[in-house]
N, C-alpha and C positions, 0 to 999 in steps of 0.2 A: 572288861579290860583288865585285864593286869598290872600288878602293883608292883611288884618284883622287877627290878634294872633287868637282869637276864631273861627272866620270862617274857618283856617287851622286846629285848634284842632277838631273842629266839622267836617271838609274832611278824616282829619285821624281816628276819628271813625268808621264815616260809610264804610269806606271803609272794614276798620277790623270786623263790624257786619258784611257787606256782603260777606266777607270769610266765615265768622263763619255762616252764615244762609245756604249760596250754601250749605258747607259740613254736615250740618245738614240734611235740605233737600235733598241733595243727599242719605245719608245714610239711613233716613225714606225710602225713595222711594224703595231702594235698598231691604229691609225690609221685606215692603208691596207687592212686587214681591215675595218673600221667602214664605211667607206666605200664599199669593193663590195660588202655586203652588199646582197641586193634591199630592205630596210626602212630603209638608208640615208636620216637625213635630209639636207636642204639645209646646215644644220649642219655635220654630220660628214664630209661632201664638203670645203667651206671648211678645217676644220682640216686635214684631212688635206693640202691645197693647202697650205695657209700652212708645216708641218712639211712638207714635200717642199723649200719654194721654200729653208728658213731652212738643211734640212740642204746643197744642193748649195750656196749660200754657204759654207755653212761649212766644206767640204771635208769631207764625212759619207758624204756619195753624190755619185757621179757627174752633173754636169748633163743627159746626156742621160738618164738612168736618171728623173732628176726627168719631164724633159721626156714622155718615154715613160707613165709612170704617170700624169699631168698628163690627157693626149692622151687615154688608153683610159678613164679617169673622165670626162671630158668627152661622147666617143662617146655614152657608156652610158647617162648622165643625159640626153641629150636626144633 
């Protein structure tokens, strides 16, 4: 444990980003499953886009990882 006022401020953040990241990434993930499956709607494509595009903003995932997933949803649907 830390002793230092900051160093406890800056433990309680990160802890609370890495909540907040798991359930993001989990929910992408969740998504992106939806999304390739073959019964995949037009819907569920879309979201899965829009949580791809919000996580590489956000520094969640990697842009090209977005880009790459993006790309082979694209191919597939058309």
């Amino acid at each position: 444990m830390p002793n230092i006022a900051s160093a406890k401020k800056n433990m309680r953040k990160s802890r609370a980003a890495t909540v907040r990241n798991r359930a993001q990434r989990s929910a992408l993930r969740t998504a992106l499953k939806k999304a390739k499956s073959p019964t995949a709607t037009a819907d569920e494509r879309t979201s899965a886009i829009s949580l791809l595009d919000r996580a590489a903003r956000k520094g969640l995932v990697h842009k090209n990882l977005a880009a790459r997933h993006k790309s082979r949803m694209a191919k597939a649907g058309a």
